[in-house]
C-alpha positions in Angstrom: -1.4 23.8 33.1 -2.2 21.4 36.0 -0.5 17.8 36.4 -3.7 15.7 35.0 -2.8 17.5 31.5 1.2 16.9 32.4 0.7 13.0 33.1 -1.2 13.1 29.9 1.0 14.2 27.7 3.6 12.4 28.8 1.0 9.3 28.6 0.7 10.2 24.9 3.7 11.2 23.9 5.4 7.9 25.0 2.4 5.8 23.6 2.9 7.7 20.1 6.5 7.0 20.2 5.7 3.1 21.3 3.1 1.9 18.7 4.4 4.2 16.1 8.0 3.4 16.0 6.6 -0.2 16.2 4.3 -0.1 13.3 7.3 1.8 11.1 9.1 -1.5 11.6 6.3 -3.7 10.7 5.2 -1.6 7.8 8.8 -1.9 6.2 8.6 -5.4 7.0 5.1 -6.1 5.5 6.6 -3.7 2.3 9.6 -6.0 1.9 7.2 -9.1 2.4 5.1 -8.2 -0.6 8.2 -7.2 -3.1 10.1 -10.6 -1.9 13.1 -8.3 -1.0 14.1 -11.3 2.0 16.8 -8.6 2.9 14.6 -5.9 4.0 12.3 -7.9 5.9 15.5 -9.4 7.5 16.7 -5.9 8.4 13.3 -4.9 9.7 12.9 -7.9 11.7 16.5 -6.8 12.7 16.0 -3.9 14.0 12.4 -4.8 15.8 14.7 -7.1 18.1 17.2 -4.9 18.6 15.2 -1.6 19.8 12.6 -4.4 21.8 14.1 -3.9 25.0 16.0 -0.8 24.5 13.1 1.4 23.0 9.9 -0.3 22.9 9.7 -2.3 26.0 10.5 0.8 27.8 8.1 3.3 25.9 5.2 0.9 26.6 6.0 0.7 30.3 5.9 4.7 30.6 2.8 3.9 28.8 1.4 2.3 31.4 2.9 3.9 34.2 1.7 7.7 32.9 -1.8 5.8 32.7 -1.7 4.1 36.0 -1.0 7.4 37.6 -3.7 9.0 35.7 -6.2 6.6 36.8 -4.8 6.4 40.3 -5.2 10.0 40.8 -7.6 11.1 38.5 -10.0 8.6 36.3 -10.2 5.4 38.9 -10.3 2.3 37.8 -13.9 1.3 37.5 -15.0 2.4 33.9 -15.2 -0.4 31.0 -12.7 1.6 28.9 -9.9 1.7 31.6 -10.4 -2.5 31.4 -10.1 -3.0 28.1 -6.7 -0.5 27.9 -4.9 -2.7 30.9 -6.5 -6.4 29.1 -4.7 -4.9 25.9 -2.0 -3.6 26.9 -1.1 -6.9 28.7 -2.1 -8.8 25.3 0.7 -6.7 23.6 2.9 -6.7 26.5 2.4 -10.3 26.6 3.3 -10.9 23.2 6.4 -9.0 23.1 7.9 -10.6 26.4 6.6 -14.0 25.2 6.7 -14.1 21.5 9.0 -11.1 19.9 12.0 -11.1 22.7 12.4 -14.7 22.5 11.8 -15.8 19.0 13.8 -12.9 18.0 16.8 -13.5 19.7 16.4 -17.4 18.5 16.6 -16.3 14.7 19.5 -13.1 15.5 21.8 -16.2 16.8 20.4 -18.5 14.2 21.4 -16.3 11.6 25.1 -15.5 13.1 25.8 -19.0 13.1 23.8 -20.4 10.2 23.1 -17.3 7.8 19.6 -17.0 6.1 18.4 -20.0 6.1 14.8 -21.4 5.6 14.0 -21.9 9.6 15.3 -18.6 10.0 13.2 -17.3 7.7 10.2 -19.3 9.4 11.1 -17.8 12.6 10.8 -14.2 10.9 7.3 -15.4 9.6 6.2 -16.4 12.7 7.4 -12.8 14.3 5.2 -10.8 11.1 2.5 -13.1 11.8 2.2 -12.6 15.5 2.7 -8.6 15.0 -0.2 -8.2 12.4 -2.3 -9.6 16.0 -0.5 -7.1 18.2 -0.9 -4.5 15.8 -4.9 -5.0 15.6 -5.0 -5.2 19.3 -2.6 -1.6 19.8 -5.8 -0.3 17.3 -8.5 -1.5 19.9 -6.4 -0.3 22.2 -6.3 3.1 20.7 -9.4 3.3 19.8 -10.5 2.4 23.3 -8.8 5.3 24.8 -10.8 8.0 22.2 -14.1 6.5 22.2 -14.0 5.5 26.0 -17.2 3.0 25.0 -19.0 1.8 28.1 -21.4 -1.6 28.1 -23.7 0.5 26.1 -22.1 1.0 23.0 -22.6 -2.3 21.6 -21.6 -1.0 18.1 -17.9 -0.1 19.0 -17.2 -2.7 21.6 -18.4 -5.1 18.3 -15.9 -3.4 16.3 -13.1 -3.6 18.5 -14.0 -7.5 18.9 -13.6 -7.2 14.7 -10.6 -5.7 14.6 -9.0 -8.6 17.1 -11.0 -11.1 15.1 -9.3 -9.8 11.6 -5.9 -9.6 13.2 -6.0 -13.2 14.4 -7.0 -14.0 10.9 -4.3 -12.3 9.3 -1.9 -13.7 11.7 -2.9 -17.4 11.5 -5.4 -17.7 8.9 -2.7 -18.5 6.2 1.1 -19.3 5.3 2.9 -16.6 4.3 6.2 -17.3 3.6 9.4 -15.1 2.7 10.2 -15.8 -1.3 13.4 -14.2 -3.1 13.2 -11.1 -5.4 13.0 -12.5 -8.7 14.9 -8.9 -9.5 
C-alpha cells in the first residue's frame, strides 16, 4: 500500500463519518418535523449543537486536510473538480461557523432560560432550513469527488447547479414551522 491510498482513506473515512453522522441528525430531525413530535426535533437539534464543535467541525477539517495533502502531493490543484470540492466545502464550512454554531447556541441558552417557546422553536426552523442547503451542497460535493466532471460535462455540472438550486428552495422557498403532536 503506498501513502496516496493511506491519505485517502483517511480522506474518506473522516468525510463518511462527517456528512453521515450529520445527515443522521437531520434525518431524525426532518422525521420528527413531519410527525409534529416538537420533542424530537428539539433533541436532534440538541444534539447537532452539541457534537458541532466536538465531532463535526473536527471531522470536516481532517476532511480537508487529508484532501489538501492529497492534492498538494499528488492531484494539484488545477482540475475543475478540485474547485468545486474547496468552493463547497467552504459553503458548508461557512454555514456551520456562521449559521449552526451561533444560532444554536442562541436557542440551547434560550431554551435553559425560557423553555420551548415559539422563538425557540423559530430558531430550530431556521437551523432545519439552513441544513436542507448544506445538505444539497455536501451531495454536490460528493458527487463532485466521484464524477470528477471537468468544463465539458455540461450535463453534471447542470445537475450539481440543480441540486443547490433545490436545496435553496427547500430551505427558503416556504415556512415550515414546528406544530405539536396532536397524539
Amino acid at each position: 500500500m503506498d501513502w496516496y491510498s493511506i491519505v485517502k482513506f483517511l480522506h474518506v473515512v473522516s468525510a463518511v463519518l462527517w456528512v453521515g453522522g450529520g445527515f443522521v441528525l437531520f434525518l431524525l430531525g426532518v422525521l420528527a418535523e413531519r410527525a409534529g413530535k416538537i420533542e424530537d426535533k428539539l433533541l436532534a437539534i440538541r444534539a447537532s449543537g452539541q457534537l458541532g464543535g466536538r465531532f463535526f467541525a473536527p471531522m470536516s477539517m481532517l476532511t480537508l486536510v487529508f484532501g489538501l495533502v492529497m492534492c498538494g502531493l499528488w492531484v494539484g490543484f488545477a482540475d475543475l473538480w478540485i474547485v468545486i470540492g474547496l468552493v463547497g466545502y467552504a459553503t458548508t464550512f461557512s454555514i456551520g461557523m456562521l449559521i449552526f454554531k451561533p444560532t444554536g447556541e442562541r436557542m440551547g441558552t434560550m431554551i435553559a432560560e425560557q423553555g420551548v417557546t415559539p422563538a425557540a422553536l423559530a430558531i430550530g426552523q431556521r437551523m432545519m432550513n439552513w441544513a436542507r442547503l448544506d445538505y444539497a451542497v455536501m451531495l454536490v460535493i460528493i458527487a463532485d469527488m466521484v464524477l470528477k466532471p471537468t468544463l465539458h460535462d455540461v450535463g453534471i455540472l447542470a445537475g450539481m447547479a440543480m441540486v443547490v438550486a433545490l436545496g435553496a428552495a427547500l430551505a427558503f422557498g416556504g415556512s415550515r414551522q414546528m406544530v405539536p403532536s396532536a397524539a
